[in-house]
N, C-alpha and C positions, 0 to 999 in steps of 0.2 A: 513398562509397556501398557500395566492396565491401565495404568492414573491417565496417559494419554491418550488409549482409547474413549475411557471416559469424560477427559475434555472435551475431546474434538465431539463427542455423541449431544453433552450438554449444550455446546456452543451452535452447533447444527439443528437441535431442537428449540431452546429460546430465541434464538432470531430467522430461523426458517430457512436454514443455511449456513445466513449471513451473519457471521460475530461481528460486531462493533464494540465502539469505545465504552458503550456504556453496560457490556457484559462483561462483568469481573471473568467471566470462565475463560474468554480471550484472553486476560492478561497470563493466566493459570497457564494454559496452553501454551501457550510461548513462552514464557519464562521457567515455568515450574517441569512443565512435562517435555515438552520438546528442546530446552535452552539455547530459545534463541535472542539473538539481540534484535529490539524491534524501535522501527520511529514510527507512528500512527499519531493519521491527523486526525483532529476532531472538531464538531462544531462550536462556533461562540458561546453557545447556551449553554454548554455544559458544565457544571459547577466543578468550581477548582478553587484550591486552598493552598498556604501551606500548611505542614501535618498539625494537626491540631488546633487550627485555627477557624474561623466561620469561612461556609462556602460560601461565592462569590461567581456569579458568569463569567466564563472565560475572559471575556469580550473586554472586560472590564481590566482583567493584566497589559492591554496592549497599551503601549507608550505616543501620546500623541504624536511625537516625531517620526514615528514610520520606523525608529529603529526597533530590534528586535530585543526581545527582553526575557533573555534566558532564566529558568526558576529552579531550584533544587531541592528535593524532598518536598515532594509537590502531595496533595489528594485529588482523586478524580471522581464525579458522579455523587448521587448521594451516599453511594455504597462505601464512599474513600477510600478507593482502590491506591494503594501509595503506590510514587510512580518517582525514580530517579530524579528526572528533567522535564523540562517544560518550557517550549521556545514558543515565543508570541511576539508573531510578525505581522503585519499590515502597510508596504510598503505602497508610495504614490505608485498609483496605477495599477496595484492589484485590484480586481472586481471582491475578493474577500480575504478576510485572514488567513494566515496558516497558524494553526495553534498546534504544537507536535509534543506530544508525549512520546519520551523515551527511556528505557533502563540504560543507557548508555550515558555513564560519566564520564569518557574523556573525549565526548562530541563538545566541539566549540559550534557559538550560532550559529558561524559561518558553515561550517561544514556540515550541519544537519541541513542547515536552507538548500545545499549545493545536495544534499543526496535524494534529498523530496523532491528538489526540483526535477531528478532523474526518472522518474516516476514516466513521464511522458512518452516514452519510447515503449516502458510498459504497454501502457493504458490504447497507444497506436498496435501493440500487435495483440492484445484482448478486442479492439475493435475487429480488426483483420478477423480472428479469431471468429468471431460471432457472426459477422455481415454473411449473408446468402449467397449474394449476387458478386463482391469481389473478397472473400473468403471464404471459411469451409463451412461458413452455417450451421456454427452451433447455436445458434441462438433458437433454430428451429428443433433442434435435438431435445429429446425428454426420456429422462434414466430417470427409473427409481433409488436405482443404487446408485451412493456419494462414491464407492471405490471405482461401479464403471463409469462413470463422470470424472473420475481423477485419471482412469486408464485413459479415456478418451482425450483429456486434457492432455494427457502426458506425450501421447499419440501426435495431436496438432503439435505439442511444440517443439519434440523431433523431425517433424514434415516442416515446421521455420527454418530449424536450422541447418536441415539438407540443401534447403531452397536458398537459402540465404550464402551457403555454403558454395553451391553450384553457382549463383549468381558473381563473387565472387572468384569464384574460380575463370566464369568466364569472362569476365574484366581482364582480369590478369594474364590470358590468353590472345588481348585482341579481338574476342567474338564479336564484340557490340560493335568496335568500331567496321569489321566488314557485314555489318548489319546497316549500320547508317550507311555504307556507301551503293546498297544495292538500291536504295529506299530514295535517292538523289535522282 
């Protein structure tokens, strides 16, 4: 319990919060302290290797043909944070790469592409999340304390899934449809 309070303390003070790819204490945290399996994207510039070899921009693993180019026993940063996998994709018509580091070896390309890709329905209810005017306006909320900022987080995402819950519910009852027929 201390290793991981002092992860998450390091991780919250070197990036102002926010841990990224290129804080070793993130990988610590999540692997080491709290063991969890993680996929984290990161950007092109960041130096990658395999172990013991010269770092290299990201950018530079990805395969002209768009297809994806899985890597294993990878280095990250200059720190060469060792990292399981490393999938490098840039497929037509993406606007940029997705370069994924992950401790998970029995992810195939395809199934890390498909679980990143899920990210989206996150990222729509952290918007929800934060918006004022059609959410609960955290984005205006200011806590000094990261525990009451996780109670509050935690807070909003039991209020999704009552909402979400009821919302459903009332599908399933018919509600909506004697909704649209008053509104006729």
């Amino acid at each position: 319990m201390e290793a991981e309070k002092h992860a998450a303390e390091r991780c919250e003070r070197d990036r102002g919060g926010r841990p990224g790819v290129g804080d070793t204490a993130l990988f610590t945290l999540l692997e080491d302290a709290l063991e969890f399996d993680y996929l984290i994207r990161f950007k092109d510039n960041i130096l990658l290797c395999p172990v013991g070899e010269k770092l290299q921009p990201a950018k530079t693993w990805l395969m002209p043909s768009g297809r994806t180019r899985p890597l294993e026993d990878m280095e990250l940063t200059g720190q060469r944070q060792p990292v399981a996998r490393v999938f490098c994709c840039k497929k037509a018509g993406m606007k940029e790469a997705w370069l994924l580091a992950s401790n998970r070896r029995d992810l195939s390309a395809a199934d890390a592409l498909k679980l990143y890709g899920k990210r989206w329905g996150i990222e729509c209810s952290f918007r929800d999340i934060k918006d004022y005017k059609f959410g609960m306006g955290m984005a205006d909320t200011h806590v000094r304390s990261t525990l009451r900022r996780d109670r509050l987080f935690l807070f909003s995402a039991l209020a999704i899934v009552l909402l979400t819950l009821l919302g459903k519910a009332g599908d399933a009852a018919g509600l909506d449809e004697d909704d649209k027929s008053q509104h006729q």
